[in-house]
C-alpha positions as CSV (number, residue, x, y, z in Angstrom):
1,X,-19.6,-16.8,-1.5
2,X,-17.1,-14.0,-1.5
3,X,-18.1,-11.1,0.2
4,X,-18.8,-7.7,-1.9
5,X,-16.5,-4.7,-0.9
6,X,-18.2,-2.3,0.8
7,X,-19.8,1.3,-1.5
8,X,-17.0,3.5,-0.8
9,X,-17.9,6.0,2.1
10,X,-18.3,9.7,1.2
11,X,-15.5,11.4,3.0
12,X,-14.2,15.1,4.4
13,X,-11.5,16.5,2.1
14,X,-8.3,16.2,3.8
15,X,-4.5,17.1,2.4
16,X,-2.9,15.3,5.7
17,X,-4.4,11.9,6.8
18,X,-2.2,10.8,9.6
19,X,-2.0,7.5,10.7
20,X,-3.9,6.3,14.2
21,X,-1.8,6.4,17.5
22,X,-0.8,3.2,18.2
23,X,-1.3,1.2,21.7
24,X,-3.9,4.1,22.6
25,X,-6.4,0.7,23.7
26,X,-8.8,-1.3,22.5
27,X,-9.5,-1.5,18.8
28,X,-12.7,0.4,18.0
29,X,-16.0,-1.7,17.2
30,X,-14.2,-5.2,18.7
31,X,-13.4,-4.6,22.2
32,X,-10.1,-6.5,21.4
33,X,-6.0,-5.1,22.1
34,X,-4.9,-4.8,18.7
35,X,-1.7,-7.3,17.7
36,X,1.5,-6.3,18.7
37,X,2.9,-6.4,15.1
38,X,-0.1,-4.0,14.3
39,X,1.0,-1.5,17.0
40,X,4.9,-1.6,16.4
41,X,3.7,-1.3,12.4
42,X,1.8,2.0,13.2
43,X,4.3,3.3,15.4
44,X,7.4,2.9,12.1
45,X,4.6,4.7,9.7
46,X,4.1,7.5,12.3
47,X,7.6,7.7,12.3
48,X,8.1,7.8,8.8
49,X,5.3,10.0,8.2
50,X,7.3,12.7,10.8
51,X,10.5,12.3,8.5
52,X,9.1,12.7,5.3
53,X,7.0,15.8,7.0
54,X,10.8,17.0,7.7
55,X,11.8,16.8,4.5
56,X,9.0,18.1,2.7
57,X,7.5,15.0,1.3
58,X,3.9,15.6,-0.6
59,X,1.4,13.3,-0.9
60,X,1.1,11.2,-4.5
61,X,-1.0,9.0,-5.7
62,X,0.2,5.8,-7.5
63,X,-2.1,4.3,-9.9
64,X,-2.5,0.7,-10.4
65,X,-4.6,-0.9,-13.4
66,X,-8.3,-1.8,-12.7
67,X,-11.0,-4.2,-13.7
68,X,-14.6,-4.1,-13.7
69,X,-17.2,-5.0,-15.4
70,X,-20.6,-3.0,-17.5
71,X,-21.8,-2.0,-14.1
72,X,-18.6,-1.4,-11.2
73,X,-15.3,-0.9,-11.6
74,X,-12.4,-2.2,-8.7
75,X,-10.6,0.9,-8.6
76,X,-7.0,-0.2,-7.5
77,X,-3.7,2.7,-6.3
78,X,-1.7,3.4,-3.2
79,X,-1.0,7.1,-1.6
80,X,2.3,8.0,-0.3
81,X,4.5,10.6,0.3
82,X,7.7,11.4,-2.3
83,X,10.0,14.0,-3.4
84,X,8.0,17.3,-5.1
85,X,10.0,16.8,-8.7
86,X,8.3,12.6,-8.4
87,X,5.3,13.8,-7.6
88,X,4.8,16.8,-10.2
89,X,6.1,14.1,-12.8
90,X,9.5,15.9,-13.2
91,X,11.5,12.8,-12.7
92,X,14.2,12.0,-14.8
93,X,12.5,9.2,-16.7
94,X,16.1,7.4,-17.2
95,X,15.5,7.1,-13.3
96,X,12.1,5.4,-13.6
97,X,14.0,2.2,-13.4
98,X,15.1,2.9,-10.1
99,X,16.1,0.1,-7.6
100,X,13.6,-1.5,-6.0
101,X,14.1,-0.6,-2.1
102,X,13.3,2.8,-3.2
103,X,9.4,1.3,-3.6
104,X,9.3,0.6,0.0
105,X,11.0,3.6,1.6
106,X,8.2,6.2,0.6
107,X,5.8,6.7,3.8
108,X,1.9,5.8,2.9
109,X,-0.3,8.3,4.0
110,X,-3.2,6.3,6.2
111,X,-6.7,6.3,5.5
112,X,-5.9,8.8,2.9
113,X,-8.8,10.8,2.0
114,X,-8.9,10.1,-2.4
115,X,-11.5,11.4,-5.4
116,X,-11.5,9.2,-7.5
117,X,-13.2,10.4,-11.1
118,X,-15.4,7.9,-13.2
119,X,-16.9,9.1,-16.4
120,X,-17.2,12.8,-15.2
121,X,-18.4,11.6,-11.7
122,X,-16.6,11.7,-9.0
123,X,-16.8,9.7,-5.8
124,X,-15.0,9.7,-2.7
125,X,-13.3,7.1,-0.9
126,X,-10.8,6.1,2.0
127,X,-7.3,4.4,1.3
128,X,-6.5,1.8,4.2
129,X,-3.9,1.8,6.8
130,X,-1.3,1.3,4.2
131,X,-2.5,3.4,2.0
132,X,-3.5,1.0,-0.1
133,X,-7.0,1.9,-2.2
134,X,-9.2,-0.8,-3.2
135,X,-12.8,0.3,-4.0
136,X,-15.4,-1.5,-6.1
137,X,-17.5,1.6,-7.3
138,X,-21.0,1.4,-9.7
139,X,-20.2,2.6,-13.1
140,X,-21.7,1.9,-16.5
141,X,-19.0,1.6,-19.0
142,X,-18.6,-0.2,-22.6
143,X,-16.4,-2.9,-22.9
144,X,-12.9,-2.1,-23.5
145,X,-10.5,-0.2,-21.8
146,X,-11.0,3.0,-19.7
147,X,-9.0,5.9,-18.2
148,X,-9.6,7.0,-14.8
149,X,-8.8,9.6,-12.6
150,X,-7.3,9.8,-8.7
151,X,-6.5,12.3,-6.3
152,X,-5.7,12.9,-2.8
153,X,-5.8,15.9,-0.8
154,X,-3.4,18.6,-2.7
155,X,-2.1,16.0,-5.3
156,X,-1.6,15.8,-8.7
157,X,-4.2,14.4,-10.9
158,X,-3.2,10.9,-12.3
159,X,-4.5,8.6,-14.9
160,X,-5.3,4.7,-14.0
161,X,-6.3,2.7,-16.8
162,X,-9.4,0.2,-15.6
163,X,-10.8,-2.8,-18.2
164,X,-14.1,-3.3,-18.8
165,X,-15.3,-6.8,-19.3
166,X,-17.8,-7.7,-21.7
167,X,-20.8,-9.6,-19.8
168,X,-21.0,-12.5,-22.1
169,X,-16.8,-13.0,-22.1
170,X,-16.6,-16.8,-21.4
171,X,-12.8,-16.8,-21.2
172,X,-9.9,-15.1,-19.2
173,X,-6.2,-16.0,-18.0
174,X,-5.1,-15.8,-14.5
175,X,-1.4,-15.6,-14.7
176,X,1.1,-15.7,-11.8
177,X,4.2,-14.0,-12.2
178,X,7.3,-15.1,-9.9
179,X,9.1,-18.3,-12.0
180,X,5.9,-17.9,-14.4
181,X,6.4,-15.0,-16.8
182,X,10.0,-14.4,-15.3
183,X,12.7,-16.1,-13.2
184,X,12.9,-15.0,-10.1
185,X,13.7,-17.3,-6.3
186,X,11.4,-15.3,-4.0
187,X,10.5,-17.8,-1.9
188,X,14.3,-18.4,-0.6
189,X,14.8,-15.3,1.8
190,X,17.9,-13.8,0.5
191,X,17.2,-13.9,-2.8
192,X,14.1,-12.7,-2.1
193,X,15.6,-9.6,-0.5
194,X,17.8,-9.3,-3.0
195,X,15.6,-9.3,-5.9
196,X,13.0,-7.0,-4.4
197,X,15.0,-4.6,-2.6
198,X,17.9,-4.3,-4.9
199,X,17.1,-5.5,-9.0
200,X,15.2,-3.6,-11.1
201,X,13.5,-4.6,-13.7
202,X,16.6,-4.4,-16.3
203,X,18.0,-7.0,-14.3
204,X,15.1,-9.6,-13.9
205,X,14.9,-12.4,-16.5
206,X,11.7,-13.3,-18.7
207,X,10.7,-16.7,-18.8
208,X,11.3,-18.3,-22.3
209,X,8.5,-18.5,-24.9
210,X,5.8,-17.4,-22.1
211,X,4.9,-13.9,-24.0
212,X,4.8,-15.1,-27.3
213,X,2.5,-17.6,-25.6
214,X,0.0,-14.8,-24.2
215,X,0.4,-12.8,-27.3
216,X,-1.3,-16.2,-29.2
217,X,-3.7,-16.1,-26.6
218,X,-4.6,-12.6,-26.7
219,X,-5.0,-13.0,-30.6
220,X,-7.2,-16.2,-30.1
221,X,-9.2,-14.6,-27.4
222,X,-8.8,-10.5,-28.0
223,X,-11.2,-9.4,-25.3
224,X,-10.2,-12.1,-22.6
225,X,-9.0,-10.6,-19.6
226,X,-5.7,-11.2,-18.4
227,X,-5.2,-10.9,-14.9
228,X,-1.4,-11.2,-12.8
229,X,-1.9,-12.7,-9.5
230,X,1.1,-12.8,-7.3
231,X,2.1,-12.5,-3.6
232,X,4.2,-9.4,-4.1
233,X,4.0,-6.5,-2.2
234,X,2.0,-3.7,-4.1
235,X,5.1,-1.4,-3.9
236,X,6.7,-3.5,-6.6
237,X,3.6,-3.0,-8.7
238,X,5.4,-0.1,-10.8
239,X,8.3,-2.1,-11.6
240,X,6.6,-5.2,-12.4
241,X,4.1,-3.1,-14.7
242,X,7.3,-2.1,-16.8
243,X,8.8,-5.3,-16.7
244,X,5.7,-7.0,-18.5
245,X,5.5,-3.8,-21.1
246,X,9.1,-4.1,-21.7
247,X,8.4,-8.0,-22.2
248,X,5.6,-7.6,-24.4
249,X,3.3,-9.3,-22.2
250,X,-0.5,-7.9,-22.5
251,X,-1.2,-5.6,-20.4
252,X,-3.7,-6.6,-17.2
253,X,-4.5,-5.9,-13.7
254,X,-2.1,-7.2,-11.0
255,X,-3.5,-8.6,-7.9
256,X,-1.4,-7.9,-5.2
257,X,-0.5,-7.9,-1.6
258,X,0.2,-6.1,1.5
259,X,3.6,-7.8,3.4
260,X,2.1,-5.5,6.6
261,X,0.5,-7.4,9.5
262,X,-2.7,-8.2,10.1
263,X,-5.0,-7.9,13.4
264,X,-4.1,-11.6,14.5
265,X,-1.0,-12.4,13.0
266,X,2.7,-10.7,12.1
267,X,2.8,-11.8,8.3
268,X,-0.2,-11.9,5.5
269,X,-0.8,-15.4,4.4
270,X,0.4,-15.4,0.6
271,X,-1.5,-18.7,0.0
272,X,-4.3,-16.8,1.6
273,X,-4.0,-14.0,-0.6
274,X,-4.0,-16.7,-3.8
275,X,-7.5,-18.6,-2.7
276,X,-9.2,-15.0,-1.9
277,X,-8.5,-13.3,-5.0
278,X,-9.7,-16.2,-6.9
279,X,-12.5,-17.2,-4.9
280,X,-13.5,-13.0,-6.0
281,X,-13.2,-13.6,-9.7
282,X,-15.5,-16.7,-9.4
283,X,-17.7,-14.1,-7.7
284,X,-17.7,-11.6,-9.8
285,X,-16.9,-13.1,-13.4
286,X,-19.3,-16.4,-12.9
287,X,-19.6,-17.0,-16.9
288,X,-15.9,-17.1,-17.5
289,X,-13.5,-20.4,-17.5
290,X,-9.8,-19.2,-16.5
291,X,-6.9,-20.6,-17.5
292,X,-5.2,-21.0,-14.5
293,X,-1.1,-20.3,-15.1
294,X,1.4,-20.9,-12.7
295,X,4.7,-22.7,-11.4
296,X,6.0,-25.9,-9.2
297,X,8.0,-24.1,-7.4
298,X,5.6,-23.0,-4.6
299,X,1.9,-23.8,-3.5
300,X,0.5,-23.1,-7.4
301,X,-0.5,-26.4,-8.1
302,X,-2.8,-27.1,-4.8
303,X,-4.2,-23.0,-4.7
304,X,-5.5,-24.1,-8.5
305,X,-6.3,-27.5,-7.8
306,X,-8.6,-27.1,-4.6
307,X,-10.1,-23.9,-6.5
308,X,-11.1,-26.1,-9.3
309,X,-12.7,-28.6,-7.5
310,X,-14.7,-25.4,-5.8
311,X,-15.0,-24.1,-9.0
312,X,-15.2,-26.4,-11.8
313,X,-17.7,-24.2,-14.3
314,X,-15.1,-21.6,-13.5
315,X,-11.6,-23.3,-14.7
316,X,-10.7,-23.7,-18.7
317,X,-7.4,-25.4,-18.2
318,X,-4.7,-25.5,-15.8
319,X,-1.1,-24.7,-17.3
320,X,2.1,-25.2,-15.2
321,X,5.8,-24.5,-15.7
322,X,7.7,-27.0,-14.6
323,X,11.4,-25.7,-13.0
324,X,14.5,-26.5,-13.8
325,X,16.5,-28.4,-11.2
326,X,18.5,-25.4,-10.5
327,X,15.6,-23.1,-10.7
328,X,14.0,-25.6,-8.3
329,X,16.8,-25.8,-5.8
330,X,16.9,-22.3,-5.6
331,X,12.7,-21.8,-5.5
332,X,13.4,-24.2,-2.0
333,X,12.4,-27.0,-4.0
334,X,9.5,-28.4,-6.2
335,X,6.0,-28.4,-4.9
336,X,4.8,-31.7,-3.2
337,X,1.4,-31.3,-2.8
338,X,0.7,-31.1,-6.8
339,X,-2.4,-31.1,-8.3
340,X,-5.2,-33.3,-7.2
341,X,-7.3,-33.9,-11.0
342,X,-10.6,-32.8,-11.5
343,X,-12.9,-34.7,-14.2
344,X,-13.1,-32.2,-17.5
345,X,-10.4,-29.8,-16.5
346,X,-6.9,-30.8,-18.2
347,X,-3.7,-29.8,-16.7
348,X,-0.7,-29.1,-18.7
349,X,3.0,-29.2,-18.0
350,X,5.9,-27.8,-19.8
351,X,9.5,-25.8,-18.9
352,X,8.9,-22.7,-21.4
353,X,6.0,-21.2,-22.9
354,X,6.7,-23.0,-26.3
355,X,5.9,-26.5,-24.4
356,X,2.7,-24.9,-22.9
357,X,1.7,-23.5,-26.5
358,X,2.0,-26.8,-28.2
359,X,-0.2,-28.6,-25.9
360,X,-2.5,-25.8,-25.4
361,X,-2.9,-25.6,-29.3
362,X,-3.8,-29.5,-29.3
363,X,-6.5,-28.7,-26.5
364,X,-7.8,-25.9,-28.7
365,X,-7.5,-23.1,-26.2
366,X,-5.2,-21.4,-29.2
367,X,-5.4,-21.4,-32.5
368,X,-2.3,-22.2,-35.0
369,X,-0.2,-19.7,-36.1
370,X,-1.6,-18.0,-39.1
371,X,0.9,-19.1,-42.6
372,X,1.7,-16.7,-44.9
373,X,1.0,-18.0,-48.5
374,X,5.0,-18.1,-48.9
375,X,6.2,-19.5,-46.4
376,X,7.6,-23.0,-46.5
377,X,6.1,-25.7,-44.7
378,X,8.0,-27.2,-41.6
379,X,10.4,-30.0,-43.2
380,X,10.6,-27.8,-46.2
């Protein structure tokens, strides 16, 4: 079973976390030398803490959207330090489409110290060494969708919106996002760079039919959750967010990752990060069946195939864009593990959201589109 976060620990107020002092020994509570790529990591934040010190960075809090369900709430943001006029929301919003290398330059403030308000209480907790917060905190809310509220130290107050699943929701969509809901070639390393560090989200390319296909589901399905898994960084979290608004995709918690290091390796395992974040929503959503959305341009197919044979009360339908060759070519080819079948769970394949539509219409995941009384019949 997946392991349930930790209660978040009640915490001194402090406007200046700083990060720990690298190669000062043994980690604490393991006895162990920490991994090199852990002690050159802290020693660039510590360094870019300094600088934005210098040059009178403040500390801001970035919202992300939440999930939870009648009882707790996954409270999801990051803390960083940015210019005064960003962080007193005095931005040029023409700017909020800003290049995305500017998402990674900002210095997180460590184990930031963050109040997080909840239906008029509030509750303390501790970012991690990225800055990163990700709390599961008791709450009793109605179904629906919420508005939080986060701060750290001398910050301003921001607003993260957090949905509430109903306890008897039998249904949800698990969506990833690279070559899925828009055309992208992370997984070759220049364009990776190119489209993380230097596109924004003006320049990145929906995938055809795909949100007309979530808006059927959301019609079919109006309280199913829709959730964007992906193995991008959650500095690109703000420019994806408008990129699916933009789109008219529904809105939905993104699932994220760190691209830091971890205590015993340089790189996070984006596989990894796939199979943990759904093993958690098997956890803690046991009564719904996903519908498992993805691509064959990367490990998709055998993350969802292994999870449904794990998980086969848990999985609705698996759904998976097929590439185009030169979409393929430049993904660094089509996946070759594929999908192993599991008895009762269909898998469907299609280039564009129309293809996946049709077939998931025939499987009766989504209903027809409603006919006004004068409109002609196809063939008409």
């Amino acid at each position: 079973m997946f392991p349930r976060p930790e209660k978040p620990r009640i915490l001194p107020k402090s406007d200046d976390a700083q990060p720990p002092t690298p190669g000062s020994g043994p980690t604490p509570g393991n006895g162990k030398r920490r991994h090199l790529a852990v002690r050159l990591d802290d020693a660039w934040l510590r360094f870019q803490t300094r600088v934005a010190i210098r040059r009178g960075r403040v500390e801001t809090v970035i919202p992300y959207t939440g999930y939870g369900t009648t009882s707790w709430v996954r409270v999801l943001a990051r803390v960083v330090r940015s210019d005064p006029r960003d962080a007193a929301g005095h931005a040029n919003p023409l700017q909020e489409s800003m290049r995305g290398w500017r998402n990674f330059i900002s210095a997180p403030v460590a184990h930031a110290a963050v109040q997080v308000n909840i239906a008029g209480t509030v509750h303390d907790v501790e970012a991690d060494r990225g800055g990163v917060v990700d709390v599961r905190i008791e709450a009793a809310l109605n179904p629906g969708w919420h508005t939080i509220t986060l701060q750290s130290g001398s910050s301003r107050t921001v607003e993260a919106p957090v949905e509430v699943v109903a306890d008897d929701a039998g249904f949800g969509v698990v969506s990833d996002i690279d070559d899925t809901v828009m055309v992208t070639a992370l997984p070759r390393p220049f364009l990776a760079a190119w489209n993380t560090f230097v596109l924004n989200e003006h320049a990145r390319t929906p995938t055809p039919g795909m949100a007309v296909l979530y808006e059927r589901i959301a019609r079919t399905a109006p309280t199913a959750p829709v959730l964007y898994l992906s193995t991008g960084a959650w500095n690109v979290a703000p420019t994806l967010s408008r990129f699916l608004s933009r789109n008219l995709y529904p809105a939905g918690p993104k699932l994220l990752t760190d691209w830091g290091p971890t205590p015993d390796r340089w790189f996070r395992s984006g596989r990894e990060h796939k199979r943990t974040s759904l093993e958690r929503l098997a956890e803690e959503f046991p009564r719904i069946k996903w519908l498992l959305v993805g691509d064959d341009g990367q490990h998709d197919e055998a993350i969802y195939s292994e999870f449904a044979h794990r998980h086969p009360q848990n999985v609705r339908a698996i759904a998976i864009r097929q590439l185009s060759v030169g979409e393929a070519v430049l993904a660094g080819g089509r996946s070759k593990s594929g999908g192993q079948p599991t008895p009762g769970i269909p898998w469907i394949y299609a280039p564009d959201g129309a293809g996946m539509s049709a077939q998931l219409e025939e499987l009766g995941i989504i209903y027809s589109p409603v006919r006004s009384a004068d409109e002609p019949e196809e063939g008409d």
